[in-house]
N, C-alpha and C positions, 0 to 999 in steps of 0.2 A: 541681502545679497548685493554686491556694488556693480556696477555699470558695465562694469569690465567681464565681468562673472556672467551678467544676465546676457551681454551680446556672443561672447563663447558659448554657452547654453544653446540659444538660439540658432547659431550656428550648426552647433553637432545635430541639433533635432531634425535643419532643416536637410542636410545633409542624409541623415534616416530615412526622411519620409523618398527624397530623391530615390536611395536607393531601394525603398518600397519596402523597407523593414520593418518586419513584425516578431514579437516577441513572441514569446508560449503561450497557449492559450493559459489565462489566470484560472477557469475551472478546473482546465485538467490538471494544473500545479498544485491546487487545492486536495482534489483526487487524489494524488501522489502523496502527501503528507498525510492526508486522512485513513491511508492503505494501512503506512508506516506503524502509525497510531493504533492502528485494527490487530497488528499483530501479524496479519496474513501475506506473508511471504506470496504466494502465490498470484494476488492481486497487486503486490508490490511491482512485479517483475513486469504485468501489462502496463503500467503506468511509468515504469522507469524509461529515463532516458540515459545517451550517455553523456558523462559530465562536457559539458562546453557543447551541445549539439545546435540545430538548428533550430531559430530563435531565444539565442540565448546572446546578450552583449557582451562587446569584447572590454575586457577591463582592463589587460595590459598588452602593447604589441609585442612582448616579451612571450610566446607559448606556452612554456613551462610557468611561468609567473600567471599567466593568464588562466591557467587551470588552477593552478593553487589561489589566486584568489576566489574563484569558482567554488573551490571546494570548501575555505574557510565560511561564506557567505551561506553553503549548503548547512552546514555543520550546526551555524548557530539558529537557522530556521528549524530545522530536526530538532534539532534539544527544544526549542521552546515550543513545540507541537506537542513533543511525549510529554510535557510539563504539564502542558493544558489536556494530554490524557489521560493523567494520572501517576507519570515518574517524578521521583522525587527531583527537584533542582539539584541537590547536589551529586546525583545518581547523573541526571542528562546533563548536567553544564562539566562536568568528570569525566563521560566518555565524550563532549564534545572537544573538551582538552588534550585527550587521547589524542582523537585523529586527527586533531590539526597540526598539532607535534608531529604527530607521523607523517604527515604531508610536508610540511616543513622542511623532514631530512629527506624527501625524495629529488632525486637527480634524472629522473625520465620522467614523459609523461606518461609511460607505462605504468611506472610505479604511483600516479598520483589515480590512475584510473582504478586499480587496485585493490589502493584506500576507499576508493571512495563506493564500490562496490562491497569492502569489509565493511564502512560505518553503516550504508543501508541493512545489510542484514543485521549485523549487530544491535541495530537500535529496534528492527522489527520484532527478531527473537526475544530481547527483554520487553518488549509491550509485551507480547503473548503472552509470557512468563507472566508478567502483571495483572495481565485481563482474568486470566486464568487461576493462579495462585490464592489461596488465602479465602476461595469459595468453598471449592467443594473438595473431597477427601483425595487423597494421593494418586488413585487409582481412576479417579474419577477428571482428574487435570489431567492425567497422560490419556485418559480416553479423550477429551475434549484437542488436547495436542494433536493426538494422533488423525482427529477428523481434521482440525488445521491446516494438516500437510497436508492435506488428501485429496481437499477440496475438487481438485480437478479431475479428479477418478469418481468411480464408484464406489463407494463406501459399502463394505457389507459389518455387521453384526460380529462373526464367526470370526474376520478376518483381523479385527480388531481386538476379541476378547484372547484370541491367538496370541499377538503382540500382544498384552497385557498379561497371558498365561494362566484368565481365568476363563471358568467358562463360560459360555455366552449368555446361559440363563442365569447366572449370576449379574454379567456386566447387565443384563438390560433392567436387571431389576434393581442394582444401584443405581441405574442411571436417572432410571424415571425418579425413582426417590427423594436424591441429589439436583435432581434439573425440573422437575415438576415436567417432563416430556419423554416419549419415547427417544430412545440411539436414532432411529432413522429422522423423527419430526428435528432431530435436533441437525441434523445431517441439512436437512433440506434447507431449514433456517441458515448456517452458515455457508450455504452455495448460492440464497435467496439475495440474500446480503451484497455476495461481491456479485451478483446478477445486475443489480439496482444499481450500481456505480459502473458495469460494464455497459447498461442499457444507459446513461448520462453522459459519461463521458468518453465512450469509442463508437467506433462506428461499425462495429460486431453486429449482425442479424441476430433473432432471435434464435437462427438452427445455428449459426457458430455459438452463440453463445449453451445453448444446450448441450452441443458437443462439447464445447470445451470445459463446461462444469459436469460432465459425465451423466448425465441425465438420459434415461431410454430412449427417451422418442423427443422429437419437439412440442409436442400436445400434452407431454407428461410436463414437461417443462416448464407450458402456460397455464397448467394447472394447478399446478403447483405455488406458483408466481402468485397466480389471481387467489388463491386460498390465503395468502400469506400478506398478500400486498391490498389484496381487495380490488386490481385491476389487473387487466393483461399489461404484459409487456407491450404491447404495441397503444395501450391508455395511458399506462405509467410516463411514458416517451410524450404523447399528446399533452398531460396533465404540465408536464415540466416545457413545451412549446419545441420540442426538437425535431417533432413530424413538422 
């Protein structure tokens, strides 16, 4: 880097710190890609922010330019996140081509916000498809889907083999079969999951978060947590230094 470069550098930084600017936090960025990865829509949507928000640098005093380089920047972290979670490169670096293209032709920053709400879910929906696929039988991916969406609800049994159109003593006995766990154990397991990222990276109680993963009570909640996790939610937080 030559002279010229390092004392500009120096310059924009010192100018930052003046104005007392801070980025996103780098966990929760992590959390954000790691959701993406999961597949889970649901957990995605806590963690999203919107493109260009606060704590985010300005990269052109141009608006529209400044979102679109925003979102080119997003695009190629996404692709190389599903990459390392199991999408093919030419599958992630193909839809990250997609949307940059399609940002590209946008004329609003309406239209680049859009995109950029299209490529998050599109790249969540095919992880699931991924995660999910190529395990276990037909009936048993759309059962596993159908908890996915669910997450934030109560999951019952009945109401899923419903959606699937068979009946319940059927679905729970491929289920177990196919997952080596009860429909419900497996319920609990993917609500425990985006618990463990909600309890690290938000500042959700333990009763929002029970409400908001549709859990009875909050005691069903910690009970469940500690079965699964081997501590409370309020040790899991301790163990990681967030208390």
């Amino acid at each position: 880097m030559g002279a010229g470069t390092e004392k500009i550098l120096a310059e924009y930084l010192f100018e930052k710190r003046e104005e007392d600017f801070k980025h996103s936090s780098f966990d929760r960025e992590l959390a954000f890609y790691e959701s993406i990865c999961s597949g889970n829509m649901e957990l995605v949507r806590v963690f999203m922010k919107p493109l260009f928000s606060e704590g985010c640098g300005i990269l052109s005093e141009d608006s529209l330019r400044n979102l679109k380089y925003h979102m080119v920047v997003l695009a190629a972290l996404i692709a190389r996140y599903c990459i390392n979670g199991g999408m093919s490169p030419e599958e992630s670096y193909s839809m990250s081509d997609f949307y940059i293209m399609k940002t590209d032709k946008c004329r609003t920053e309406e239209e680049v916000r859009a995109v950029h709400t299209e490529m998050i879910e599109g790249y969540t929906d095919r992880m699931r498809k991924i995660k999910i696929n190529n395990v276990y039988s037909k009936q048993i991916v759309r059962a596993v889907d159908y908890i996915m969406c669910h997450t934030h609800n109560r999951v019952f049994l009945e109401e899923a083999a419903e959606y699937l159109k068979i009946s319940p003593a059927y679905l729970s006995r491929l289920f177990r079969q196919e997952t080596g766990i009860t429909f419900s154990e497996y319920v609990n397991k993917m609500k425990i999951e985006e618990a463990s990222s909600l309890l690290l990276y938000t500042e959700y109680s333990d009763l929002e978060i029970s409400n908001l993963l549709g859990f009875s009570s909050q005691s069903y909640f910690i009970k469940v947590f500690k079965k699964q996790i081997g501590l409370t939610p309020k040790q899991y937080k301790k163990q990681y230094k967030i208390l």
